[in-house]
VMD Tcl script that draws the C-alpha trace (Angstrom):
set ca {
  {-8.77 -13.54 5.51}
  {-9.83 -9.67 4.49}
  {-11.94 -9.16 2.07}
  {-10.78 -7.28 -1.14}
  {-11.55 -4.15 -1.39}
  {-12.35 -1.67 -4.59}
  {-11.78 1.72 -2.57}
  {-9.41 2.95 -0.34}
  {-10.09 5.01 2.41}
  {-8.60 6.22 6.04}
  {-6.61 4.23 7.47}
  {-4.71 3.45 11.05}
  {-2.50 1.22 9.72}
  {1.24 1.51 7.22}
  {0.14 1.23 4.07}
  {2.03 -0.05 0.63}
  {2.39 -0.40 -2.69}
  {3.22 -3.24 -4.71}
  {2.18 -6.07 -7.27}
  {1.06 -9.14 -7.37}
  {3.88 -11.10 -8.68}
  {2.20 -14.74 -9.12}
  {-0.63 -16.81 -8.12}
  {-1.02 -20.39 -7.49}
  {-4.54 -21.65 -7.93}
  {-4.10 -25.32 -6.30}
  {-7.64 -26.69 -5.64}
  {-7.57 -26.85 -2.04}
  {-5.43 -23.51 -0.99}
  {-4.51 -21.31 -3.55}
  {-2.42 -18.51 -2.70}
  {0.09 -15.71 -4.36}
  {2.79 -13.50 -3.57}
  {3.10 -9.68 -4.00}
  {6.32 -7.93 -4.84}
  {7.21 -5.08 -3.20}
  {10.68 -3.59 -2.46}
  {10.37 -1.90 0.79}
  {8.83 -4.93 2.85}
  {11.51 -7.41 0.41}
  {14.36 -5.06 2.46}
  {12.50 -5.42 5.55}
  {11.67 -9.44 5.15}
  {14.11 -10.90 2.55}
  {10.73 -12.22 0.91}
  {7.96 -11.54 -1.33}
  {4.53 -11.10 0.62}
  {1.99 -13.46 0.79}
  {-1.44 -13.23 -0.41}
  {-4.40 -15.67 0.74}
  {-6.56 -16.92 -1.73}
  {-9.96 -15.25 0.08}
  {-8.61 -11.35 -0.94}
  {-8.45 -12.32 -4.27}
  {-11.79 -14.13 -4.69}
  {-14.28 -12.02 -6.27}
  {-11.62 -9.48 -6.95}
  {-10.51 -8.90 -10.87}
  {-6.94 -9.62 -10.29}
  {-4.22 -10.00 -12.29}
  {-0.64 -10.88 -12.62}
  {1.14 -7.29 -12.56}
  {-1.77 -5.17 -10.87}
  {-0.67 -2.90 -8.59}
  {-2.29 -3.21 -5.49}
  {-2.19 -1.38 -1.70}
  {-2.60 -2.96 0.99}
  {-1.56 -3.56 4.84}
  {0.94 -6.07 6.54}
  {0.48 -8.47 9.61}
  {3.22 -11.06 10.45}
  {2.25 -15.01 10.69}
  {3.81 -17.04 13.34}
  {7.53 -17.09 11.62}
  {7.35 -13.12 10.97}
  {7.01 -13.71 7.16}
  {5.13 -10.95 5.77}
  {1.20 -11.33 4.71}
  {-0.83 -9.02 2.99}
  {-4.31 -7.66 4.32}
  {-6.82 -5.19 3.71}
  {-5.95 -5.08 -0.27}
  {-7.29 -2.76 -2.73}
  {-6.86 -3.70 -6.52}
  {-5.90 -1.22 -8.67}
  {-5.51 1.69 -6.04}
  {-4.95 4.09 -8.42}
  {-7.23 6.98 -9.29}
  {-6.92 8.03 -12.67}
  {-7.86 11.78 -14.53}
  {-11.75 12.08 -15.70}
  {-9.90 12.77 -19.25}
  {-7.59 10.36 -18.87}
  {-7.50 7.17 -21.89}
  {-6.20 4.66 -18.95}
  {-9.12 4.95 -17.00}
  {-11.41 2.64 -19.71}
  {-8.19 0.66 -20.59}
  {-8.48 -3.50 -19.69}
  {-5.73 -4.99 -18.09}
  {-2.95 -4.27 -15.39}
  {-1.96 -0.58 -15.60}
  {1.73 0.02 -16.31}
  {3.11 2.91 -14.42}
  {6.51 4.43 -15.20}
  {9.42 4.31 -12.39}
  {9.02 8.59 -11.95}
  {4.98 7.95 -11.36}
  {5.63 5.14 -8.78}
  {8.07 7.20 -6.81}
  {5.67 10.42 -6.35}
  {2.79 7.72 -5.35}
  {5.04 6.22 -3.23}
  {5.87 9.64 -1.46}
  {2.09 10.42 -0.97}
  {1.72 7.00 0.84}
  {4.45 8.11 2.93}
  {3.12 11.19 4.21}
  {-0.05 9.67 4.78}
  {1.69 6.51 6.83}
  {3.01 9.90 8.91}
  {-0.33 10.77 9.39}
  {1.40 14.47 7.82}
  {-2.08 15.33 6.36}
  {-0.87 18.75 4.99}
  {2.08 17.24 3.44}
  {0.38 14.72 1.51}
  {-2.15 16.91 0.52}
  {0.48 19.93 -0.77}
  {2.12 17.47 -2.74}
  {-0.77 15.44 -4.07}
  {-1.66 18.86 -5.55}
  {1.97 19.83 -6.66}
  {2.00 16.70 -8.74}
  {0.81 16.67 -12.04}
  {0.65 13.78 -14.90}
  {-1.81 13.53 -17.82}
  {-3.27 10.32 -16.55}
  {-2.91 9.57 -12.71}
  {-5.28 11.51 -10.28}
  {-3.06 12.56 -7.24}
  {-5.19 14.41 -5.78}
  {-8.20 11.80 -5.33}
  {-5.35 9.59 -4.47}
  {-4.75 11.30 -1.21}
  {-8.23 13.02 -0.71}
  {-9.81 9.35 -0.86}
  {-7.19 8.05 1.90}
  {-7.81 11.41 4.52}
  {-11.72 11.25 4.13}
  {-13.80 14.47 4.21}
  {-13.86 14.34 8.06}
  {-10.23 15.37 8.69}
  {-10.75 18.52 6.10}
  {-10.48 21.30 8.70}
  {-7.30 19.81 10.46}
  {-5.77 19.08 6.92}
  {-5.78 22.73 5.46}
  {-4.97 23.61 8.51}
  {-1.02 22.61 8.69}
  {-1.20 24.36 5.49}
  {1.21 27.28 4.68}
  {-0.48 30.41 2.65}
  {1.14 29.43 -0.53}
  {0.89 25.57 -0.46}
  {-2.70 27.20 0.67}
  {-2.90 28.58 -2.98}
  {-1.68 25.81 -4.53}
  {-4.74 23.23 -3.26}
  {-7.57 25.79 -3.79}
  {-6.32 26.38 -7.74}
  {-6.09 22.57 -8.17}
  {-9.22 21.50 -6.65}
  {-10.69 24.70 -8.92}
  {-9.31 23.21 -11.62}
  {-10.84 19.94 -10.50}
  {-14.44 21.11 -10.26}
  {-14.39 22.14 -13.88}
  {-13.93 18.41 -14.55}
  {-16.28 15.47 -15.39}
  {-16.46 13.78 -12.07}
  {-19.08 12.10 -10.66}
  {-22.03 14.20 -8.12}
  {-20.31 12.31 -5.46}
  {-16.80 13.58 -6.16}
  {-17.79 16.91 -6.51}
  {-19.39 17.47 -3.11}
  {-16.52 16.03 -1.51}
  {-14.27 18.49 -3.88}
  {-16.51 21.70 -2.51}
  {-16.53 20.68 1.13}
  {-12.53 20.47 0.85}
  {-12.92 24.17 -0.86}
  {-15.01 25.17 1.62}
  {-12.59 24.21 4.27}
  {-9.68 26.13 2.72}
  {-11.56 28.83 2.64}
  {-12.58 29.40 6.29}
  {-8.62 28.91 6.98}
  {-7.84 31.67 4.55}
  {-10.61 33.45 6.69}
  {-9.25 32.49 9.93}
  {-5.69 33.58 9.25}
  {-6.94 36.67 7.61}
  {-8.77 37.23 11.05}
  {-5.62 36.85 13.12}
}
mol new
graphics top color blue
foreach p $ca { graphics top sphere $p radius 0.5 }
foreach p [lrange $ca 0 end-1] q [lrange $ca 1 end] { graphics top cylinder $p $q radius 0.2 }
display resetview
């Protein structure tokens, strides 16, 4: 089975959202189930969880994890390549030091689910537009998104980018440098600035 992981990052697979809905911890093969709606439509069941992605992990009941699908031998649904608590949340933000499973409201869910979306598209312009559009006093959309396209594709992101929804992602990641992130976060922040800037360059150029 996958190992857990604490970070997302690119992907080639569909990716999801859901939570772990229980856990059985027999002695010989524990195992638990994860709850998510779209793959319930798709399989009429909860998803499976092996008990190897959650050792070593600091799981819960109720976290919301992401994670990837492959099908067992009766095409039931089992989860792979998890991440616990995928959810990046706001330098400022009171959640980020809080214990326990994270609640997130219904409207919250919906926009993360959207930004998974566009990323499952591979729409890298889309995701990042919207990531940006977004705003809550807690969740970090932005590093959501930014963490899942990886500083590589930076160039061919900004790229599918209109001139407003150009605007829009330079002010926000602006607005992000002027907050307490880690040395690590920020470089990746000004290589994504520098990239929208040669495209506002380029298309000035034109």
């Amino acid at each position: 089975a996958a190992v857990p992981s604490t970070r997302p990052g690119p992907s080639e697979e569909k990716r999801y959202l859901g939570t772990l809905k229980s856990f059985s911890q027999e002695a010989v093969a524990g195992y638990g189930f994860i709850q998510c709606d779209e793959l319930f439509l798709l399989y009429n069941r909860d998803t499976f969880v092996d008990r190897a992605v959650l050792e070593g992990s600091t799981w819960r009941v109720g976290v919301l994890v992401e994670f990837s699908v492959t099908l067992n031998l009766k095409g039931q649904p089992q989860a792979r390549d998890v991440v616990w608590e995928p959810v990046a949340m706001l330098p400022s933000s009171a959640l980020a030091a809080q214990p326990g499973p994270r609640a997130f409201s219904a409207e919250v869910m919906k926009q993360l689910k959207e930004l998974i979306g566009w990323l499952n598209e591979k729409a890298k312009a889309s995701a990042l537009f919207r990531a940006a559009d977004f705003r809550d006093k807690d969740i970090d959309y932005m590093v959501f998104v930014l963490d899942r396209l990886g500083d590589d594709v930076a160039m061919d992101a900004v790229a599918g980018l209109s001139d407003t929804q150009r605007q829009v992602v330079l002010q926000r990641i602006a607005e992000m440098l002027k907050e307490r992130y880690a040395d690590e976060r920020c470089k990746s922040l000004t290589q994504w600035l520098k990239a929208l800037d040669c495209a506002t360059i380029n298309d000035t150029g034109r």
